[in-house]
N, C-alpha and C positions, 0 to 999 in steps of 0.2 A: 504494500500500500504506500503511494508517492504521497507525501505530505508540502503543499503549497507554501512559499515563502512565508505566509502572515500566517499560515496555521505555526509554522515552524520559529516564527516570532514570537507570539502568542503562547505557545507552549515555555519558550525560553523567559519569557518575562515572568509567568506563574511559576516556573521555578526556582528561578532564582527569588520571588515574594515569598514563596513559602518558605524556601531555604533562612531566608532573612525572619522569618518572624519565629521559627524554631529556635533561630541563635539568640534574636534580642533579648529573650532574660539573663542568657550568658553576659551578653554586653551590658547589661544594663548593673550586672554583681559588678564585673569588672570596674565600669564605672564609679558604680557606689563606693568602691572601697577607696577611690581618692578625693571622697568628698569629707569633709567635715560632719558631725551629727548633724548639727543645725542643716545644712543644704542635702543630706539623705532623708530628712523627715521633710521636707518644706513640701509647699504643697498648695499650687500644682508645682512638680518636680524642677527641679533646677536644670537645663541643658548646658548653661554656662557659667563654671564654676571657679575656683581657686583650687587647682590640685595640691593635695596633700600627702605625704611617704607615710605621716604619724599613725596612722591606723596600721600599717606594714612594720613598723617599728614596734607598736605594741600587740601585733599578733604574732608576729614572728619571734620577736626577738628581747621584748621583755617579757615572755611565759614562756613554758615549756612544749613549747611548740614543737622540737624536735623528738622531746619523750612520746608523744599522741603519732607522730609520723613513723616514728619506729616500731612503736606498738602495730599502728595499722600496715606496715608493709610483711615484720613477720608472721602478722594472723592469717594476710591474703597471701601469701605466696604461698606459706606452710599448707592452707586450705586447699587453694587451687592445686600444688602437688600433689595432694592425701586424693583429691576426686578423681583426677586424671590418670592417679595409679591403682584408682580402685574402681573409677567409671570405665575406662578401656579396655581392661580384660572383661570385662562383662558386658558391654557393646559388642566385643568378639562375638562373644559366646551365645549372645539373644540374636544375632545375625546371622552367623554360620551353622548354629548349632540349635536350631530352635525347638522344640518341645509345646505338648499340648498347654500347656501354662504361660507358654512365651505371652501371650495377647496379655494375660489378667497381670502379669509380671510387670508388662510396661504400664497399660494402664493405674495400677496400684502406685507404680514411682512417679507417673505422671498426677497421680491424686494427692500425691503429698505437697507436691507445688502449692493447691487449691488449697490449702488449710489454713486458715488467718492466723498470723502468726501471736493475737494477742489471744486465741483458742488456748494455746501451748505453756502461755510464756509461765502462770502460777503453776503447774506439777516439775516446770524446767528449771523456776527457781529453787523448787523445795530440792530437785534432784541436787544442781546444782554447788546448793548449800554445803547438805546431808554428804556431798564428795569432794567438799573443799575446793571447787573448781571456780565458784564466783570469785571476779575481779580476778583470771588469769589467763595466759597466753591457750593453754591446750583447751578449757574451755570453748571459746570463742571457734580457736578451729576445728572443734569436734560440728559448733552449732553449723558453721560455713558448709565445712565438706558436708553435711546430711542436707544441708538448702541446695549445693551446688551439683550434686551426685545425679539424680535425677535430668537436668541437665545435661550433663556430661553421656547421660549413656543414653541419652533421646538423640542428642546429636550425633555420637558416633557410631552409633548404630546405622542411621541415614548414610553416615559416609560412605561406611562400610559397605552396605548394601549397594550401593553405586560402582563400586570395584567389579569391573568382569568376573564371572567366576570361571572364567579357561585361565586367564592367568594364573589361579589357585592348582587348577587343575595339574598344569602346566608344572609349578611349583613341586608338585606332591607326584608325580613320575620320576622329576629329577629328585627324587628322594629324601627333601627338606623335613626339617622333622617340625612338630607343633610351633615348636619357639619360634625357628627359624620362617617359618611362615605369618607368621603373627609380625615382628618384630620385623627383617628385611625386607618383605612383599608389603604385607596390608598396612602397618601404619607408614610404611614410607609412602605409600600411594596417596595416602590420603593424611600428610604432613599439612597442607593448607588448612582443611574441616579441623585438625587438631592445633592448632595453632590457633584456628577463632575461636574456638571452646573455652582454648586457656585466657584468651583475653577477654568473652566475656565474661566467664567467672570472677576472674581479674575484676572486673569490674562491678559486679555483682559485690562480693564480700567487698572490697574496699566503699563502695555506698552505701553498706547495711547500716541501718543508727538502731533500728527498734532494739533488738538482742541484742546488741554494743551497751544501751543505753541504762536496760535493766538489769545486765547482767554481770557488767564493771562498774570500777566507782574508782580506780585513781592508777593501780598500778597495771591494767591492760588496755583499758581503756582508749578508743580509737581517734583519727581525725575528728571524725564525725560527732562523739561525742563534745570534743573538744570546741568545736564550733559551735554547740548547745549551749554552754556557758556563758555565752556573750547576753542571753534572756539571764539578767537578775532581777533580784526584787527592787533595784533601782531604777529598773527599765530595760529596755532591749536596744542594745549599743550595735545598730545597724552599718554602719559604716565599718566596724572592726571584723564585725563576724563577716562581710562580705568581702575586705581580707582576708582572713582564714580563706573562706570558703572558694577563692581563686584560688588560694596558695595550695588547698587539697586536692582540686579537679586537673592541676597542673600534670602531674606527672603521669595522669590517665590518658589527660588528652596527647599528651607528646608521645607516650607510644602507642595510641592508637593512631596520631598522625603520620609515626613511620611506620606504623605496620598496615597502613590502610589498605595497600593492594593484597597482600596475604588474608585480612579480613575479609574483603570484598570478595577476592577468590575461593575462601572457604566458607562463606555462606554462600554459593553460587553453585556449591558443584552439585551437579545432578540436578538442577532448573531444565535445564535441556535434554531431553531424550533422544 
């Protein structure tokens, strides 16, 4: 289907609008965070201001701003590992290897997505307690990897399944054994789908606040919660948290802006038949 200059105009202008008004809240944190209080509450909004670094000096650099970012990079990396080593051998297995229960298998891990997570959070704190795990590092990524799990073998499964199976075939004449079919053949085929998974889980546990929030209180405690603090009972210091909260999506956004063709590529594969 030939598409006409002004339809082809037309198309590009709605999307580059909509592209724009998806970001605008991003821009508009950014913004916030070089205003003063006074010109982040004002109201209607200030577009022309007096920029300011003080909000940046006091969320970075007079708190401990780098204990919350440390907390939060080993809960998401440690979590995103634990899923990825626990979701992919069993993506294998519901792919290649499926059984009468495969169906209720996925659906069941798919149903745990569905559960509100403020359903959970009272028998999670009592567990929690009762095992000394509140307010610590392995907590938090026991909570991740069982949020992230589900996940991880929804999508590697799809990949998997995208993979020929003569190449398997192929593989298991020349006499590869279980590992070696797993491990050289199928996840190297599908390195791009494993690669999106991990970043957006990645992404996924480094934005979680709910669990973060009830579950720490000083020494695991994540970015996220840390940018809740900015709400006291003096009021809510909008200008600082919207510091923080650039200074946390930072390092999200930069590796998903160099990894965006591996993303784009690993949620793509198998669109086509």
């Amino acid at each position: 289907m030939r598409i006409d200059k002004r339809t082809g105009f037309g198309l590009t202008i709605t999307t580059y609008l909509i592209a724009f008004l998806m970001f605008f809240p991003i821009l508009w944190m950014v913004l916030t965070s070089f205003k003063t209080e006074a010109d982040a509450f004002a109201f209607p909004p200030t577009l022309f201001f007096q920029p300011t670094l003080s909000n940046w000096q006091n969320a970075l650099f007079d708190t401990n701003f780098t204990e919350f970012l440390v907390n939060t990079a080993i809960i998401t990396l440690a979590s995103t590992g634990v899923a990825l080593l626990l979701g992919v051998p069993a993506a294998y297995a519901l792919a290649y290897y499926p059984t009468k229960r495969t169906d209720f298998t996925l659906m069941w891990l798919i149903s745990t997505r569905m559960l509100p997570p403020v359903g959970v959070i009272v028998p999670l704190f009592v567990i929690f307690r009762d095992l000394q795990l509140r307010d610590t590092h392995l907590g938090l990524i026991i909570i991740y990897t069982a949020m992230n799990l589900p996940l991880v073998i929804w999508m590697m499964r799809s990949f998997f399944l995208d993979v020929p199976y003569e190449i398997l075939e192929a593989g298991r004449i020349d006499g590869v054994s279980l590992w070696q079919e797993f491990y050289y053949i199928v996840v190297r085929l599908v390195a791009p789908g494993l690669f999106a998974t991990a970043l957006l889980c990645t992404i996924f546990a480094w934005n979680e606040f709910f669990f973060a929030f009830n579950l720490t209180v000083t020494n695991a405690a994540p970015v996220s919660v840390y940018i809740s603090s900015f709400k006291t009972a003096e009021g809510l210091f909008w200008a600082k948290m919207s510091a923080a909260a650039t200074a946390s999506v930072l390092p999200v956004v930069i590796a998903g802006w160099f990894a965006q063709r591996q993303l784009v590529k690993g949620l793509t594969m198998g669109a086509v038949k």
